[in-house]
C-alpha positions in Angstrom: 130.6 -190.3 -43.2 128.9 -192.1 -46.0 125.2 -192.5 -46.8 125.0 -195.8 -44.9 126.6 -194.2 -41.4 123.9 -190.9 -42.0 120.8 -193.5 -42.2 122.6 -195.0 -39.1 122.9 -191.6 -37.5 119.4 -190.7 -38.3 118.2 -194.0 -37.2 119.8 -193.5 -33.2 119.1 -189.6 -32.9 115.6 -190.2 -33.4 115.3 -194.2 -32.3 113.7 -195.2 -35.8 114.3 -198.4 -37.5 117.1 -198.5 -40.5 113.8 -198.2 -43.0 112.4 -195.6 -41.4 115.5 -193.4 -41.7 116.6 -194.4 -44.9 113.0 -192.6 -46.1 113.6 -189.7 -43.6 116.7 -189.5 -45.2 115.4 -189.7 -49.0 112.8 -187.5 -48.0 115.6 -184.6 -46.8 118.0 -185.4 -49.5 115.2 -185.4 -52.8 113.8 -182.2 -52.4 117.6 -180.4 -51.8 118.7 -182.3 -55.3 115.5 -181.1 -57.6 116.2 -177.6 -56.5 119.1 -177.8 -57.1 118.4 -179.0 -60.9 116.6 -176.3 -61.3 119.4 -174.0 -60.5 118.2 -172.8 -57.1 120.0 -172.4 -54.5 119.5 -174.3 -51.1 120.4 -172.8 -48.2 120.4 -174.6 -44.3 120.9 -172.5 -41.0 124.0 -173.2 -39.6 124.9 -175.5 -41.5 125.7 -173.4 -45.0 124.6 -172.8 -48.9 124.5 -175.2 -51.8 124.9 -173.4 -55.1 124.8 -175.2 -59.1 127.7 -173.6 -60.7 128.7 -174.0 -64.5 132.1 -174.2 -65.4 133.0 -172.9 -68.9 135.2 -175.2 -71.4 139.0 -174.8 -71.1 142.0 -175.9 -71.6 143.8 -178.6 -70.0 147.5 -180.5 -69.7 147.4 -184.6 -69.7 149.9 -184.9 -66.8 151.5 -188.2 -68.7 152.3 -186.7 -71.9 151.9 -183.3 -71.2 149.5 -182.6 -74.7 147.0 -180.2 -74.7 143.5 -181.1 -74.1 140.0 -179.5 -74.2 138.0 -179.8 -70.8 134.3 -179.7 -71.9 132.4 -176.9 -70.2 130.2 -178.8 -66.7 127.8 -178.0 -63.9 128.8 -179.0 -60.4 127.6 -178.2 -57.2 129.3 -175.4 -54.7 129.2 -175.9 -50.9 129.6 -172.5 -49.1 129.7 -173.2 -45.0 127.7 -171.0 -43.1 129.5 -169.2 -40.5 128.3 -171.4 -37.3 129.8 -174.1 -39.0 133.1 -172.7 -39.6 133.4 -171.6 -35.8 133.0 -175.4 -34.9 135.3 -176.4 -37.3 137.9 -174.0 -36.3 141.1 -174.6 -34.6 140.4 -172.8 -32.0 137.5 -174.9 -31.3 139.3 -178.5 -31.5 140.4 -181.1 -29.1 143.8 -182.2 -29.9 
């Protein structure tokens, strides 16, 4: 699922047009991404944690020639799933 088919989503679950639930959308996703800059983290119910990590500078191998290189330290973002969502996603739970 990509951005467009979550507006589209949004749009049928709550019969709104496209515009409408592009800004419902916006107005979810904006306040998750500035808490996330500030380094909090963003929990949803059932659903699972968002977490800014940062990742310290190491060292890494260019698979093509196999020299050493330096991997400059980053932040990224961690995804934890809550439970409720692991149990839906389980094996157990699937229909194949």
């Amino acid at each position: 699922m990509n951005h467009s088919d979550l507006v589209t989503a949004v749009a049928t679950a709550l019969d709104l047009s496209r515009k409408q639930a592009e800004a419902t959308v916006a107005a979810v996703l904006a306040p998750v991404t500035e808490a996330l800059s500030r380094g909090e983290e963003v929990k949803l119910n059932n659903f699972g944690a968002f977490e800014l990590v940062d990742r310290p500078a190491r060292q890494g191998r260019n698979p093509q020639t196999g020299a050493s290189i330096e991997i400059a330290a980053s932040r990224t973002v961690k995804f934890k799933p809550a439970k409720a969502l692991r149990d839906t996603l389980s094996p157990a739970n699937s229909k194949a």
